[in-house]
C-alpha positions as semicolon CSV with decimal commas, in nm:
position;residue;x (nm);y (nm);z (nm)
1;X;0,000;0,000;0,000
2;X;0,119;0,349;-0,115
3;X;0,068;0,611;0,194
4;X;0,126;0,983;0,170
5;X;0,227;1,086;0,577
6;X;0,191;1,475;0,595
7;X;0,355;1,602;0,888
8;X;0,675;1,466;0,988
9;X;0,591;1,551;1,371
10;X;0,595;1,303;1,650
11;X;0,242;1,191;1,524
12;X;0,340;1,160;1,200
13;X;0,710;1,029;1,248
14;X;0,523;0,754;1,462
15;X;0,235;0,675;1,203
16;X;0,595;0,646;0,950
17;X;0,731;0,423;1,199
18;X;0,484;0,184;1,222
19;X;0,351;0,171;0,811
20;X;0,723;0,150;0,722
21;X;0,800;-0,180;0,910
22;X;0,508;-0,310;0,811
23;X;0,626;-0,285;0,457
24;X;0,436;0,010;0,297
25;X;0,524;0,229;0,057
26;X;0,568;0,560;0,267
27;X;0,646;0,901;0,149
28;X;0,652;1,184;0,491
29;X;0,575;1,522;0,349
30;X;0,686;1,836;0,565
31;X;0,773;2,212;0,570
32;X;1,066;2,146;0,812
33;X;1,358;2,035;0,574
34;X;1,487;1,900;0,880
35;X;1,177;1,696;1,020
36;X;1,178;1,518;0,693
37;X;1,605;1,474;0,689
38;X;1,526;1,285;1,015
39;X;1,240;1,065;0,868
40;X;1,428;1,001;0,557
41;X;1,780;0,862;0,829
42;X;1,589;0,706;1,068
43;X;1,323;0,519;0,857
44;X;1,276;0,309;0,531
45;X;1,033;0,624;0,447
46;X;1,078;0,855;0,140
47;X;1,087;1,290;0,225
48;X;0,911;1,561;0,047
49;X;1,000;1,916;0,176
50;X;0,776;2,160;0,120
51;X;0,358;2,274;0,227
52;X;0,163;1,970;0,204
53;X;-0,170;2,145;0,064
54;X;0,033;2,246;-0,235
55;X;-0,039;2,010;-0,572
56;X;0,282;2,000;-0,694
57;X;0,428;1,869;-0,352
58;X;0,125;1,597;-0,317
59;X;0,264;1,502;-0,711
60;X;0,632;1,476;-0,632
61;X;0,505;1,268;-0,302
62;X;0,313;1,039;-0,532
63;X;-0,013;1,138;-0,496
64;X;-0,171;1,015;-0,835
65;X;-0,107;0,647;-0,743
66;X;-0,116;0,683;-0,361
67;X;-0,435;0,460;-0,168
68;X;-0,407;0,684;0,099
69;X;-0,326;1,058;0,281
70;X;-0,319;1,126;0,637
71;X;-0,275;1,470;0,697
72;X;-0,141;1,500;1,063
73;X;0,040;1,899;1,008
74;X;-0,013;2,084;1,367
75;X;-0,223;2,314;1,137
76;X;-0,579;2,221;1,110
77;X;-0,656;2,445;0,782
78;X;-0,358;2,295;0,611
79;X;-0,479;1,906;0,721
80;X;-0,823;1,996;0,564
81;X;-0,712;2,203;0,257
82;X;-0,466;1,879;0,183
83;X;-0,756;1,631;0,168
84;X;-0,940;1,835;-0,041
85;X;-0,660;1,838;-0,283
86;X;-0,571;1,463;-0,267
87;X;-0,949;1,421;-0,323
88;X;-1,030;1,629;-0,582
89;X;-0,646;1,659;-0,788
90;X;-0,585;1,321;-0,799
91;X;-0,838;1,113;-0,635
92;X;-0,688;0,943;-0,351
93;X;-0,909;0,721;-0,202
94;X;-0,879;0,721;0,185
95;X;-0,809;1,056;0,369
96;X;-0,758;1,099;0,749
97;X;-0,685;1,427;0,885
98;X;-0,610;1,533;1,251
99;X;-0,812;1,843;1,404
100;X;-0,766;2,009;1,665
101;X;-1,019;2,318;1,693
102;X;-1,383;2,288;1,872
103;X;-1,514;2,432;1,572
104;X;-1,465;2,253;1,276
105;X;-1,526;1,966;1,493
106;X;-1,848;2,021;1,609
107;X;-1,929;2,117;1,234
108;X;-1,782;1,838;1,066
109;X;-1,950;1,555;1,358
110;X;-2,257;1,740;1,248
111;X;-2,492;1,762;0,948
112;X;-2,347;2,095;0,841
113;X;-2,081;1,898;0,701
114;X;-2,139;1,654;0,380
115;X;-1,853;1,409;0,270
116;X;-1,900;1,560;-0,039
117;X;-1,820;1,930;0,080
118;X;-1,551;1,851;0,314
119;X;-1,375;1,473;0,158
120;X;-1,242;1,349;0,484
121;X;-1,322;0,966;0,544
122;X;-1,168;0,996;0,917
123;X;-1,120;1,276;1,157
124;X;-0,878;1,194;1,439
125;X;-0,910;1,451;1,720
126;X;-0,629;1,465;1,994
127;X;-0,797;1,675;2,214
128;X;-1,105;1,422;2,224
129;X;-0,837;1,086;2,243
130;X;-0,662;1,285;2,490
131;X;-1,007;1,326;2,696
132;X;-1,160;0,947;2,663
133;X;-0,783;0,845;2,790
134;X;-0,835;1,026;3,082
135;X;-1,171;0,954;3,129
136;X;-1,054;0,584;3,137
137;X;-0,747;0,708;3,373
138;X;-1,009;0,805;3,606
139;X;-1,206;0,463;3,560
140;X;-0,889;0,330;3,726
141;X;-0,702;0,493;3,933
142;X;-0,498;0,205;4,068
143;X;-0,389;0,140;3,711
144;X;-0,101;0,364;3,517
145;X;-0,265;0,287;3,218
146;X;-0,559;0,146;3,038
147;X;-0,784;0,072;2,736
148;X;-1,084;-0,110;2,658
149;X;-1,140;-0,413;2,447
150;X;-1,405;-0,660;2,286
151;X;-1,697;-0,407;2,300
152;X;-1,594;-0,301;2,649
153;X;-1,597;-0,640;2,787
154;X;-1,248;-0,670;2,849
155;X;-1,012;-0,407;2,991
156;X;-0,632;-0,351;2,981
157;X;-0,463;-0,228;3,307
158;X;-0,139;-0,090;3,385
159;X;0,024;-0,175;3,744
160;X;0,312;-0,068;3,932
161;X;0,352;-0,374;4,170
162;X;0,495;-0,257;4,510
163;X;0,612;-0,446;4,809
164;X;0,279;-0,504;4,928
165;X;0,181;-0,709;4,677
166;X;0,124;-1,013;4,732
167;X;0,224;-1,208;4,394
168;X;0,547;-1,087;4,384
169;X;0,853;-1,346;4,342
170;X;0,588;-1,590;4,205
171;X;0,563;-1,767;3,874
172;X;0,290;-1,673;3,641
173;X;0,209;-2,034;3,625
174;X;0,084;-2,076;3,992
175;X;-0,117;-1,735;3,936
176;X;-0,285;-1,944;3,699
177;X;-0,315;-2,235;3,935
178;X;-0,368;-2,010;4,232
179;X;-0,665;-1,799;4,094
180;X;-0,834;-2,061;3,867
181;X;-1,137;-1,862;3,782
182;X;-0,984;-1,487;3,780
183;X;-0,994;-1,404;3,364
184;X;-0,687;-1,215;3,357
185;X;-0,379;-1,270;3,188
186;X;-0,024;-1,105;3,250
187;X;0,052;-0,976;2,876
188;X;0,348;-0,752;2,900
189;X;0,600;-0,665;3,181
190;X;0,855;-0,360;3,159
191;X;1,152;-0,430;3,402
192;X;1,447;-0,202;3,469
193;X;1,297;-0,008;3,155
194;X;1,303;-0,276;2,917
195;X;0,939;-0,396;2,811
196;X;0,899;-0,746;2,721
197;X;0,628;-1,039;2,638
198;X;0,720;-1,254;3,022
199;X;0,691;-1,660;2,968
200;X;0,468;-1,885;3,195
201;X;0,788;-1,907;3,451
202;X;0,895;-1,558;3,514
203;X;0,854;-1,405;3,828
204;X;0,722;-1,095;3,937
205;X;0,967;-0,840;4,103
206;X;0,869;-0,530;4,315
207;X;0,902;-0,243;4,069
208;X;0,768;-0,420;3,755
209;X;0,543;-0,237;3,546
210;X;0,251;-0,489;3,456
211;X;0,057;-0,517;3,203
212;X;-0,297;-0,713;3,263
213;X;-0,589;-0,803;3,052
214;X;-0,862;-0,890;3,230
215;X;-1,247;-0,957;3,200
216;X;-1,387;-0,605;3,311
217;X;-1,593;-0,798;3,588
218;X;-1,274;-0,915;3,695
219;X;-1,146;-0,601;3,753
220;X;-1,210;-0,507;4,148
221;X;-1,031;-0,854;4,199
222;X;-0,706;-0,841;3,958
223;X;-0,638;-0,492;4,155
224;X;-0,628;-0,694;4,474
225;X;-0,466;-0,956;4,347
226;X;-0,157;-0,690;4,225
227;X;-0,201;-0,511;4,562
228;X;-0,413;-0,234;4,482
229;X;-0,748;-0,111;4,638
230;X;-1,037;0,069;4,382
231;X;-1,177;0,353;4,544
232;X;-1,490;0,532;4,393
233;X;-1,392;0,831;4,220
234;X;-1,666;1,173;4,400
235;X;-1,448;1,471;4,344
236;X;-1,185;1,551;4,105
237;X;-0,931;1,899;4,039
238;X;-0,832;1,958;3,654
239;X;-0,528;2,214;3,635
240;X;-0,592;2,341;3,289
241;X;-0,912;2,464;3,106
242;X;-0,787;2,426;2,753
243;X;-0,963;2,196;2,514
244;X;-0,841;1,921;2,696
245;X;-0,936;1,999;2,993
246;X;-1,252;2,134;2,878
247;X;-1,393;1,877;2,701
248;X;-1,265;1,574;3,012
249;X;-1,480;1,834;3,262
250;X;-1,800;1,851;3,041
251;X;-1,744;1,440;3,010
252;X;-1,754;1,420;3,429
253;X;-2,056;1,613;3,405
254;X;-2,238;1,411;3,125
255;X;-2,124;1,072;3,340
256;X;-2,438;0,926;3,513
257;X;-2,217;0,875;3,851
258;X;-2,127;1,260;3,833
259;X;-1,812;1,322;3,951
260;X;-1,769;1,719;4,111
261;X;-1,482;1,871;3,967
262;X;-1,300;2,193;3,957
263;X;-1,133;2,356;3,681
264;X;-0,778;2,574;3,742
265;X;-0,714;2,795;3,456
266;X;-0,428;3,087;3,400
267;X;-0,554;3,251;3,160
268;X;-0,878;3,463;3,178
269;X;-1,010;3,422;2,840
270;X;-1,005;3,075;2,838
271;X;-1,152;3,045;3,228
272;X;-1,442;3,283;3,084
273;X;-1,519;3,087;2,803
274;X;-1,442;2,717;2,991
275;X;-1,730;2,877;3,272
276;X;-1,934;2,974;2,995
277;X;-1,945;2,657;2,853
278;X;-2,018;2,426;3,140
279;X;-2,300;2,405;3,358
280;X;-2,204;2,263;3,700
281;X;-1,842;2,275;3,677
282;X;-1,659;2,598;3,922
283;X;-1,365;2,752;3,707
284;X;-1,111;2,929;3,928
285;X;-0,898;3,169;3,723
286;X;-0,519;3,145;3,850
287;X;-0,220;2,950;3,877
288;X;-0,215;2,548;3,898
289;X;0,101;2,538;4,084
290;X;-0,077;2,802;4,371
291;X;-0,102;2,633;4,686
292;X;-0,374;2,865;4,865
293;X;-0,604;2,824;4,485
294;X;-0,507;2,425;4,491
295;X;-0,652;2,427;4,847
296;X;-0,964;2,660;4,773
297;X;-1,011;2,394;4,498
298;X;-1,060;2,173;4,800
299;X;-0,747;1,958;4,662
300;X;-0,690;1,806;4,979
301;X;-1,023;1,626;4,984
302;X;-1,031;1,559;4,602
303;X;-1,003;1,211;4,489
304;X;-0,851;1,265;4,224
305;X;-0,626;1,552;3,996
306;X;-0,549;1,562;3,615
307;X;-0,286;1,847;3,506
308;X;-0,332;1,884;3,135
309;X;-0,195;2,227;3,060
310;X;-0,023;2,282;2,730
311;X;0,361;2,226;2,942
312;X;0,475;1,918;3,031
313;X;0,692;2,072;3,316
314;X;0,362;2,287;3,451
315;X;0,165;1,963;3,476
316;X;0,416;1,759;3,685
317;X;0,507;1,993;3,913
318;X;0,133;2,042;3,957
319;X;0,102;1,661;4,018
320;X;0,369;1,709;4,264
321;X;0,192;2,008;4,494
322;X;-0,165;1,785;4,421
323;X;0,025;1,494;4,612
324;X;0,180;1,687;4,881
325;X;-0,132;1,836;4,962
326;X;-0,319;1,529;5,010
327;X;-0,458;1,427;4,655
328;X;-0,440;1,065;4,653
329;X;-0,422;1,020;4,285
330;X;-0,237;1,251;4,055
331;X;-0,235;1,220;3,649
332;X;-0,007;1,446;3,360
333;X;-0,018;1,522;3,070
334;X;0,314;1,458;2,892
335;X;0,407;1,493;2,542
336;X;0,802;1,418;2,563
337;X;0,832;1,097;2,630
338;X;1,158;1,118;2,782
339;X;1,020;1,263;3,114
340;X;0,800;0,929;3,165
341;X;1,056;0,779;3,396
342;X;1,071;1,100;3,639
343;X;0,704;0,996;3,704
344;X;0,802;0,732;3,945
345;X;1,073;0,898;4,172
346;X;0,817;1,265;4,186
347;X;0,550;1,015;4,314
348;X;0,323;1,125;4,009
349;X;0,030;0,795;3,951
350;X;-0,032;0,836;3,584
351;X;0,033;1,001;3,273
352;X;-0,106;1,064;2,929
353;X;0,105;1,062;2,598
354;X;-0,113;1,217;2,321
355;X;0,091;1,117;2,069
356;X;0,031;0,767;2,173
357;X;-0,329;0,793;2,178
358;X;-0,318;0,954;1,888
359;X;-0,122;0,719;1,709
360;X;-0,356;0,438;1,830
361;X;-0,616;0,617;1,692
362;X;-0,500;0,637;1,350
363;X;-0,396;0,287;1,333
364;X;-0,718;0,203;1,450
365;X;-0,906;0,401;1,181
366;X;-0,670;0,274;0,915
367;X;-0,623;-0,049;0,968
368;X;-0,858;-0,323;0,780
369;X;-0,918;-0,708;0,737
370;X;-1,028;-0,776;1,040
371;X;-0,845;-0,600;1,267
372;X;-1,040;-0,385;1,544
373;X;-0,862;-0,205;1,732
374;X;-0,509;-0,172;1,804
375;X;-0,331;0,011;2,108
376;X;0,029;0,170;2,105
377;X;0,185;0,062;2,442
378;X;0,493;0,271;2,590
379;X;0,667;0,458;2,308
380;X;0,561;0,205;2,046
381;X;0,743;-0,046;2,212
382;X;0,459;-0,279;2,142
383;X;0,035;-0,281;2,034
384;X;-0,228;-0,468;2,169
385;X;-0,424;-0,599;1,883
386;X;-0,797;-0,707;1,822
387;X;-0,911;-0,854;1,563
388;X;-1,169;-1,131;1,389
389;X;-0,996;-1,483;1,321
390;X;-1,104;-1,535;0,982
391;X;-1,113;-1,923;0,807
392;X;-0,808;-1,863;0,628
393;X;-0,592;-1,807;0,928
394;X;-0,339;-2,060;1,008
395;X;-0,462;-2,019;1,360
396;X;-0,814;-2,137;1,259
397;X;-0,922;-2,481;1,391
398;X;-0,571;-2,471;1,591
399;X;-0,528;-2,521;1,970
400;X;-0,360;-2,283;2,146
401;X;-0,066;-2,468;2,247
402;X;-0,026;-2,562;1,887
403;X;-0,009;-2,175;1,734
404;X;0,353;-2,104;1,677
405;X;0,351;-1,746;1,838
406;X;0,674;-1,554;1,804
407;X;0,865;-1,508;2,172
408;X;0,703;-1,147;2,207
409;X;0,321;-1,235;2,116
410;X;0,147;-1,353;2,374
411;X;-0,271;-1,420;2,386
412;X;-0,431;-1,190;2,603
413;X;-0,828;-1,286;2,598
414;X;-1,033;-1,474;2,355
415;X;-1,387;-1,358;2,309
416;X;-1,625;-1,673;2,165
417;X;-1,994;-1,624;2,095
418;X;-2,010;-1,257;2,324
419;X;-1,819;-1,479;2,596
420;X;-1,475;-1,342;2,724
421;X;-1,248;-1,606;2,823
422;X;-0,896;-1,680;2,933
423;X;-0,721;-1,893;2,690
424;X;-0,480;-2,204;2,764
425;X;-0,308;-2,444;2,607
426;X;-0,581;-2,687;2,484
427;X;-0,858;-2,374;2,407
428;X;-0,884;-2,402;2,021
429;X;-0,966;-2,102;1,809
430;X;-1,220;-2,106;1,566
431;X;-1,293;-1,869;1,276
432;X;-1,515;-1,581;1,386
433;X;-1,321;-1,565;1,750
434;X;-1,218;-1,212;1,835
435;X;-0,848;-1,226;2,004
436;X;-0,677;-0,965;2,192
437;X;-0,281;-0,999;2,116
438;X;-0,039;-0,872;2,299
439;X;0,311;-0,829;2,038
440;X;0,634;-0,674;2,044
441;X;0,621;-0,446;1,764
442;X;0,864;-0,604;1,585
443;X;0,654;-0,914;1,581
444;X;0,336;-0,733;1,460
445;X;0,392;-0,813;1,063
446;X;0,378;-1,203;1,189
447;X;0,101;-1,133;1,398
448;X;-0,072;-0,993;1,058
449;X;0,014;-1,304;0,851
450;X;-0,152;-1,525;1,166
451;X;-0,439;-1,343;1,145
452;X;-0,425;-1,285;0,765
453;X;-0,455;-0,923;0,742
454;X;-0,131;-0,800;0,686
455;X;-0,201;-0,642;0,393
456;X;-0,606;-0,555;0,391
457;X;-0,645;-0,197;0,454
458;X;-0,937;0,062;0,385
């Protein structure tokens, strides 16, 4: 598949990434001469410099034979202007564009847009992935991360294990033993920063970052299992009134179990038009990192805070002052991945990457066969992957213990007539099973030819 990547940002470097070792055809368009010189050295990726709305850049990039555009620039007008031209120039047939404004958004999700006005087949909105990830965040608190699965059924959590917990220094095989009926499977662990696919013997070490998929029933009791207590989420403090922050208070209002939250914002315009636009939230105009606003907030008896200002810096050291003044759980908002391992040491619960929501999102949209959904984990270390076995899979008719996974794929949950199960060694899989995967990402392409859809995309 030819793909046209426009933007050479972390989005779109990552989007490269991924389409590039899968064995596409990928050409990164960018304005930065030097975005696209580090595309060009660090991937199997062709480079276009120059304004990716222009024609004659979208023809040098191979737009007249190209199956698909996704138009991730940080400027929304460009992203839309560019589909237009791949769409009406030279007929490419699947455009995704990233936007980040209120406004076109809430026009385009409406009627007042028409494909045929505006050709954009997906719209991938940060702000929104951004929100829903820390709406799940919130979900579950004990977790560092997490994502749903199999039409909700199944859930993905990310835990810290600690020296309270009482699995640690045992096998995953006698978890198995010792908790016969518990659905959950250990799919990933990340040790001394290394994240890896663990086998039925490892052990589980105070410090390791877990990964588990579990049946979301089973949640409550995989979080005591790991060590770690749920506790109902009443009141919550968001530092930050931006779109972000905006659009994760209005979704705690809209939430049946209502949680009460307060919004910090710096600047005035955007408290004034954050208080305008919801109905039961207080805005407090100030600083984040303020202890006497933080404690007119009432952040000592809040249950929760999210920082998810436009700084990486301003949202951990508000994580930092939430903690010290009694939050119990603290999440940031952090676009450089290189700060995630400061997280631990500052005592900070949880973070959100947007690029790797982002990312996920894309792959999601673009993706085909069967595939469902698929979730970036770490710095695209890895993806969780859900898909539809279809009859012409090898692993079709197979028991499990006879699949020949690669060392870094591991089977997380097995979904068979609306039933979530955990799968062993004699479970067979049948065409029309929906898997969850766990893979390493350099094992995804063999993943793809297990499940036959390595190359099936919109």
């Amino acid at each position: 598949m030819k793909v046209i990547i426009c933007g050479a940002g972390q989005v779109g470097w990552q989007i490269a990434r991924h389409l590039s070792g899968e064995s596409n055809d990928v050409t990164v368009v960018d304005s930065n001469p030097d975005l696209v010189r580090r595309a060009t050295d660090t991937l199997d990726v062709q480079g276009i410099a120059g304004f990716a709305s222009y024609p004659d850049v979208l023809d040098r990039a191979g737009a007249r034979d190209a199956d698909m555009i996704i138009a991730a620039t940080h400027s929304d007008e460009v992203n839309m202007v560019t589909c237009q031209v791949a769409h009406s120039v030279f007929s490419v047939n699947r455009k995704v564009a990233r936007l980040r404004a209120t406004s076109y958004l809430n026009a385009i999700y409406s009627d007042l847009y028409r494909r045929d006005h505006l050709p954009i087949d997906v719209v991938i909105s940060p702000e929104r992935e951004v929100a829903a990830a820390a709406m799940r965040r919130l979900s579950a608190p004990a977790a560092f991360d997490t994502e749903m699965f199999m039409d909700n059924k199944a859930q993905l959590l990310g835990v810290l294990l600690s020296e309270d917990c009482p699995v640690v220094n045992t096998p995953l095989r006698q978890l198995t033993d010792l908790f016969s009926t518990l659905r959950s499977i250990v799919v990933g662990v990340r040790r001394d920063g290394t994240l890896f696919a663990p086998e039925p013997d490892d052990q589980l070490f105070v410090g390791d970052a877990c990964y588990v998929l579990t049946h979301r029933d089973d949640v409550p009791r995989t979080l005591e299992v790991f060590g770690k207590s749920q506790k109902k989420q009443e009141r919550a403090v968001i530092v930050g009134g931006g779109n972000v922050g905006l659009t994760v208070a209005r979704a705690l209002e809209e939430r049946q179990s209502r949680i009460r939250a307060k919004v910090i914002e710096r600047s005035r315009t955007i408290a004034e038009r954050a208080a305008e636009a919801l109905e039961r939230t207080i805005v407090l105009h100030g600083d984040g990192l303020d202890r006497a606003l933080l404690a007119e907030a009432g952040i000592s008896r809040a249950d929760a805070m999210l920082a998810v200002t436009d700084d990486d810096k301003t949202n951990m050291l508000a994580a930092v002052r939430a903690k010290a003044e009694g939050c119990p759980f603290a999440i940031a908002l952090l676009n450089d991945p290189t700060l995630v391992p400061l997280l631990g040491p500052l005592g900070i619960d949880a973070y959100i990457n947007p690029r790797t929501t982002t990312v996920s999102s894309i792959l999601r949209h673009i993706r085909h066969g069967r595939v469902r959904q698929v979730y970036s984990i770490g710095d695209a270390e890895a993806e969780m992957i859900e898909a539809e076995v279809m009859s012409t899979s090898p692993m079709a008719g197979q028991a499990m213990r006879d699949i020949a996974f690669p060392e870094g794929v591991l089977m997380g949950a097995i979904m068979k007539n609306g039933e979530v199960m955990r799968p062993s060694g004699d479970m067979r899989i049948d065409a029309g099973d929906i898997v969850v995967i766990f893979a390493m990402t350099a094992d995804v392409p063999e993943v793809e030819r297990l499940l036959q859809v390595s190359i099936d995309f919109f």
